[in-house]
N, C-alpha and C positions, 0 to 999 in steps of 0.2 A: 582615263584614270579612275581607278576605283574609288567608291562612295568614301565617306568618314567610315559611316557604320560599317560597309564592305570591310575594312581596314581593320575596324577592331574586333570583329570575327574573324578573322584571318590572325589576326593575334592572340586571341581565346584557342584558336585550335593548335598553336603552336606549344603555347602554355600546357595546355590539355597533354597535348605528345610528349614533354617534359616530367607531366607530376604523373600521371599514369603511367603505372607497368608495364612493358614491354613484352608482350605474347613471344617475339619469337626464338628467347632465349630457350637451351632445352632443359633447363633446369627449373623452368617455367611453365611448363606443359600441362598443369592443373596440380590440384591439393591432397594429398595422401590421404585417404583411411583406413584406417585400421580395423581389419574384420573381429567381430566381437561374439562373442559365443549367442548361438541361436540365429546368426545371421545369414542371408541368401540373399544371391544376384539380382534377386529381382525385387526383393525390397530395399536394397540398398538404388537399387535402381531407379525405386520410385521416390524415395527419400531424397536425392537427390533429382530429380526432374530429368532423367535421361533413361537408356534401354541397355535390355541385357548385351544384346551385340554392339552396342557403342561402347561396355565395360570390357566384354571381352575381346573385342579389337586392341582397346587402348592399352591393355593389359597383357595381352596375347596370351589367354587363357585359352586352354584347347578345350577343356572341360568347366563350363561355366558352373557345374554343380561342385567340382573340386576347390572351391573354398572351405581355411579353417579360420580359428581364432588365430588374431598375432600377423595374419597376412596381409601386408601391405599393399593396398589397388588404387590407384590416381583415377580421378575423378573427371571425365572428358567434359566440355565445355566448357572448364571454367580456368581455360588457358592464361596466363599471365597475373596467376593466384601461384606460390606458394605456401608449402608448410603442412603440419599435420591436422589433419579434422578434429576440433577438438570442442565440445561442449562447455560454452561457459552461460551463466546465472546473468541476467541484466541486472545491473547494480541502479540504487534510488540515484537518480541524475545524470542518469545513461540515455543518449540516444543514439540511434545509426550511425553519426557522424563521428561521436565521439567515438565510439567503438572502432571503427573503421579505422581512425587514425591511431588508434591505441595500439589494433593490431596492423598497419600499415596497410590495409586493404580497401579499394575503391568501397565506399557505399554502394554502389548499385550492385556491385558482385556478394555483397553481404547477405542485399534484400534477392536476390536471383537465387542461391546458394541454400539459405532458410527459406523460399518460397513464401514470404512476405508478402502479405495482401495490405496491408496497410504499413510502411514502415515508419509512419510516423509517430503511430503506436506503439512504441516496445513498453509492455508492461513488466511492471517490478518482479523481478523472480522468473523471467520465460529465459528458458532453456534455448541458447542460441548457438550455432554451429561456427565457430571462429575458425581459420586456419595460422597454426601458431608455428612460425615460421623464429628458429633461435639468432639467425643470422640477420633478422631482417630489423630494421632503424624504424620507429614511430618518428611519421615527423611532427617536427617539434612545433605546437603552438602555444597561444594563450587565445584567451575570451576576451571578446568587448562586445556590451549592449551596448546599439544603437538606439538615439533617441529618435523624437517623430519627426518627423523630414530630414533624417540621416538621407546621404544617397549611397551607392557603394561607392562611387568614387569619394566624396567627402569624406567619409570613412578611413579608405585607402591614405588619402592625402593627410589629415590629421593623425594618422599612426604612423605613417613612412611606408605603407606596407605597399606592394602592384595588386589594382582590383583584378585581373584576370588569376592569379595565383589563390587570392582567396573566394573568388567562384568557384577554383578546380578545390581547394578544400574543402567548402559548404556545398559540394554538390549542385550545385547551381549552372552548370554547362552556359546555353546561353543567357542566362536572367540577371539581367540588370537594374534588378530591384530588389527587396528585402523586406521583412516585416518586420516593424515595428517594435523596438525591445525583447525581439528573440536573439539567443546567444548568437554571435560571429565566431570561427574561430579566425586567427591572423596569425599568420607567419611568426613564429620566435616563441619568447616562453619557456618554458619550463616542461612541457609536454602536455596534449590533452589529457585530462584526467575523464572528465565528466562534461556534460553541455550544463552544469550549474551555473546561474549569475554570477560577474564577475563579484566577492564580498560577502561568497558564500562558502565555506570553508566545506561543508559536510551536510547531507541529508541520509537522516538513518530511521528506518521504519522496524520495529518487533509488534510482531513478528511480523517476517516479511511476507509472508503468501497468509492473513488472517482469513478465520474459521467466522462463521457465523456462532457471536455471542463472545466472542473474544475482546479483551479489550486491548486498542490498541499502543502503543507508543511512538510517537512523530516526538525526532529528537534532533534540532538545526544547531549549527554552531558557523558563525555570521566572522569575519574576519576585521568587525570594529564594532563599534556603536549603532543599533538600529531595532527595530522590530519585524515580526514575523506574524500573521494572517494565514489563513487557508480555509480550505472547504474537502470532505470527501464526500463524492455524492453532492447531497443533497446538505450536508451536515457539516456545520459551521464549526473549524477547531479553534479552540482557546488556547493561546500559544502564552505561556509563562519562564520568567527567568528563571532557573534555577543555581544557586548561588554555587552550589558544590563544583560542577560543570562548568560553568559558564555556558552553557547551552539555552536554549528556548526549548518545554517542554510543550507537547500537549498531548492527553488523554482522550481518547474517543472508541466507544463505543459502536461494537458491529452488530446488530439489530439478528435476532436471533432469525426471523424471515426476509431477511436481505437475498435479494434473488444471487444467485453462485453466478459468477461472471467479470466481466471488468467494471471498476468505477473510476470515474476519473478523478483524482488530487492534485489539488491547484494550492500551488504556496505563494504568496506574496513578500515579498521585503522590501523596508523600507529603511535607509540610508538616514544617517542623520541631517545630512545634506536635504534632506526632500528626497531624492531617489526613489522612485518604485520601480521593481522587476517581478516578472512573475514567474513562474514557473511549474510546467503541467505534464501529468505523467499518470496512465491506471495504474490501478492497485488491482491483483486479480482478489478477490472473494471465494472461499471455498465452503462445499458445505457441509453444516455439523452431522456428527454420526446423533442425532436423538431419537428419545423411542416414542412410545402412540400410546392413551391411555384413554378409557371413555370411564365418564363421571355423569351420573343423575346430581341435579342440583335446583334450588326454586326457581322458578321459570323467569323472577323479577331481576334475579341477577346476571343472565345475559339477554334479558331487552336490552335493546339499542338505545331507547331513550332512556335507560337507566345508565347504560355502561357509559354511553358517549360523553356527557358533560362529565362525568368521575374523573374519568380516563385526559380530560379537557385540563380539567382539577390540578392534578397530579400533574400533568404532564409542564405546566405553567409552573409549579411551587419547583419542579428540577431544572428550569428550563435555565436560570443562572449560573454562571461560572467564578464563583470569588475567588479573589487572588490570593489568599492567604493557605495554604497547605498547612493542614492541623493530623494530619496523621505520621508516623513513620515505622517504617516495617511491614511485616503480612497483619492484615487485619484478623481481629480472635472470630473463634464462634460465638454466637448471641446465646447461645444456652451451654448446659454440659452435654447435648446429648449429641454427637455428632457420629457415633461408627456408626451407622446408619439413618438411612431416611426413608420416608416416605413415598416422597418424590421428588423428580428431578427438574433441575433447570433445563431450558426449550425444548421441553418434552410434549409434541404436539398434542393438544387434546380436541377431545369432541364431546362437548354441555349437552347432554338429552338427547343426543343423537340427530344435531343438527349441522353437523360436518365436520371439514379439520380446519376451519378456520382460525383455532385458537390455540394459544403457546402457553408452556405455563413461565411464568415471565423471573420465579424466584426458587429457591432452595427449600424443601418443609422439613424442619425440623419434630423431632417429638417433644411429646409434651404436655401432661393433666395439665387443667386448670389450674391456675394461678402459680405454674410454676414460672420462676424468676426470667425475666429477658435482658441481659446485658448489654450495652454499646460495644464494639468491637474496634472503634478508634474515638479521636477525642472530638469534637464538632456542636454544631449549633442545631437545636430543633429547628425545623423553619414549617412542621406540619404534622400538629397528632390533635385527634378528633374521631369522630363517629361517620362511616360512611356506609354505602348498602351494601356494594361486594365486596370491599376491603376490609370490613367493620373498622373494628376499633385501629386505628392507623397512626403510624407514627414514622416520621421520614426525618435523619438526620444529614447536616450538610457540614461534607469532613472538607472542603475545598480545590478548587481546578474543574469542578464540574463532576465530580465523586458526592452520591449521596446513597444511606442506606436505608430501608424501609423494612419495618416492623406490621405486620400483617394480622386480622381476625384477632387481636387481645381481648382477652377477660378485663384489662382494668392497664388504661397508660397514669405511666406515674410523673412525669414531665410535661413543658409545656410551652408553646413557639417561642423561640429567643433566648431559650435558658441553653445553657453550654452543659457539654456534659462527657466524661473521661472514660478514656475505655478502661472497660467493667466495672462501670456504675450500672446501677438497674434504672431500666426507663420504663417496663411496661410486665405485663403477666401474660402467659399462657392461655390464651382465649379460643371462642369456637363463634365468634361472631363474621357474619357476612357472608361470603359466598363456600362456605367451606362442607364438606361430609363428619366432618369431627373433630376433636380439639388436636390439635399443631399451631407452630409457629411459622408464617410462612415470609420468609429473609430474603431481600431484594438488595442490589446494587446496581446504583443504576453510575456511568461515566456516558459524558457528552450528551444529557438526554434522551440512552437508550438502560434498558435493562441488560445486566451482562451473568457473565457466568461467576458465580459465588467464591465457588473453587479455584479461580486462577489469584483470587485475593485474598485468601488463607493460605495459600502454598508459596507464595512468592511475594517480593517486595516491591510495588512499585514506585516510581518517583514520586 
């Protein structure tokens, strides 16, 4: 007589032959593409992980160079797939599984299909190859996080659901175990949307593929009562209500030398019940188009043991996030001089011809001596004083982790603590600190980092 465990593989494989597609249908014979202008057998061949004479068998093409646009050629190997090849965007809360079941297609033929090295990683915004089949049923689930010493049977038994039916969902073939407060899907539902915590309505990132210097927007919307946490990177987000919404927003800043690549974003929620769930996904990082400048300047203001505690300084007076939001709309310019400048934001430079290890971190505006410096929204001083590269320095705190700084002044007219209204004057046109001549040099810094000037006079953020 067969084992227990002999019995419930024998069960898992029957399941498996039920929720998997059926190759030998002939209407099932693999996934259509569609030849696209500039396209050849042999790159479509490689795109797809197979050879010219396996397409033109499968296709009974006599002349494998006699492809055009608009021609329709099935895809050999990936038998028991149909539908049309069709590219789609991985959405924030997307993973293989959901995907899979959205478009009614095994996982494994998703990750085979895209030649997925890691399919655990789908990052926000990658271009994925779907076959979009109009006849075909997503089947229908819903999410449950499991807590710690869930089993899958436990699971199964407390929702009504068969554990072998939701292994054949979650991909799980043989395994008979689970981790830990990652999404389940189970039988029934409403359909998969996303692999989001169950109580999570919506995860939306602008922009979705961010530029180094960009600032970004994480914007949740939770399906009761609860809060929201996270990290990109290295970089802790400050998640706030916003009243309009009902959403949790948060602001963060992309670091002008943020290496191009993926980063990984971890969001946290937490239920009013106690509840935590977390949820992890890269962001890709792209990089900025800036240009290269070299500057002679005193040798004391890029010593390291000058810059370093400055730079310490600074970096501590922006390092909070208050809850209060005291701007709204695009924030103004700090001076009148704005159809040109000087110089630009993350514009790499090189001090005395000692490399490119330096950015320029703000906007320069024009500007003689003691000409007038405006606030550009309404906020709190929390930093104006005398320093060696910044000189005369003044940093205000608009709220959510948004502050903006006033650079090299002739003479600050305000002073830590005092509030102050956009286009009041805080400070003068100065040539003090690390600079080659009188400007004003205009910083904004969100989350901690310095960002780009210009996306927060052109547009509104939350």
């Amino acid at each position: 007589m067969p084992s227990h465990s002999s019995r419930l593989l024998i069960a898992l494989v029957v399941v498996l032959a039920f929720v998997a597609p059926h190759p030998a249908a002939a209407q099932d014979a693999g996934p259509i593409y569609i030849v696209q202008e500039g396209d050849t057998l042999i790159g479509i061949a490689f795109r797809f992980g197979t050879t010219v004479e396996a397409l033109a068998a499968a296709n009974g093409l006599a002349d494998p160079g006699a492809i055009f646009p608009g021609l329709q050629i099935r895809i050999p190997g990936f038998e028991g797939v149909s539908g049309v090849l069709t590219t789609r965007s991985v959405a924030v809360g997307d993973s293989l599984e959901s995907i899979a079941l959205r478009y009614a297609t095994p996982p494994a033929f998703l990750a085979r299909l895209n030649r997925l090295v890691t399919p655990t990683r789908l990052y926000v915004d990658l271009p994925l190859i779907v076959p979009v089949d109009e006849e075909a049923v997503p089947v229908s689930a819903e999410i449950q996080i499991p807590s710690e010493g869930t089993t899958p049977l436990s699971l199964a038994v407390r929702t009504g659901s068969n554990p072998w039916i939701v292994a054949a969902l979650n991909g799980d073939k043989t395994q008979l175990w689970h981790v830990p407060f990652s999404p389940r899907f189970l039988p029934g539902g409403t359909g998969a949307v996303d692999a989001l915590p169950g109580g999570v309505v919506s995860v939306d990132l602008d922009p979705i593929r961010p530029v180094q210097g960009d600032t970004t927007v994480f914007r949740v919307q939770l399906a009761g009562p609860g809060t929201v946490a996270g990290t990109l990177g290295t970089r802790e987000l400050h998640f706030f209500p916003e009243a309009e919404s009902g959403q949790h927003v948060a602001l963060q800043g992309i670091h002008a030398l943020q290496d191009p690549g993926l980063v990984e974003m971890t969001l946290t929620f937490a239920t009013e019940a106690g509840e935590t769930f977390e949820f992890v996904q890269p962001v890709r990082i792209e990089e900025g188009d800036y240009g290269r400048e070299v500057l002679s300047v005193p040798a004391e203001t890029v010593d390291p043991e000058t810059t370093g505690p400055e730079d310490a300084l600074i970096a501590a007076a922006l390092a909070p996030a208050s809850p209060t939001k005291m701007w709204s709309g695009p924030f103004l310019f700090p001076t009148d001089y704005f159809d040109s400048f000087p110089s630009f934001y993350g514009t790499r430079r090189n001090y005395n011809n000692t490399g490119w290890s330096y950015y320029h971190t703000g906007l320069d505006l024009y500007g003689n001596r003691g000409k007038p410096i405006t606030a550009p929204a309404p906020g709190i001083v929390v930093f104006a004083g005398p320093l060696t590269v910044r000189g005369n320095t003044t940093y205000i705190d608009h709220g959510w982790g948004v502050y903006t700084g006033y650079l090299h002044q002739s003479e600050i007219l305000v002073e830590a603590g005092q509030r102050v209204e956009a286009g009041e004057v805080v400070g003068a046109v100065g040539d003090t600190g690390r600079v080659t001549g009188p400007h004003l040099h205009w910083e904004i810094w969100v989350g901690g980092v310095p960002v780009q000037p210009f996306d927060w006079t052109g547009r509104a953020f939350p």
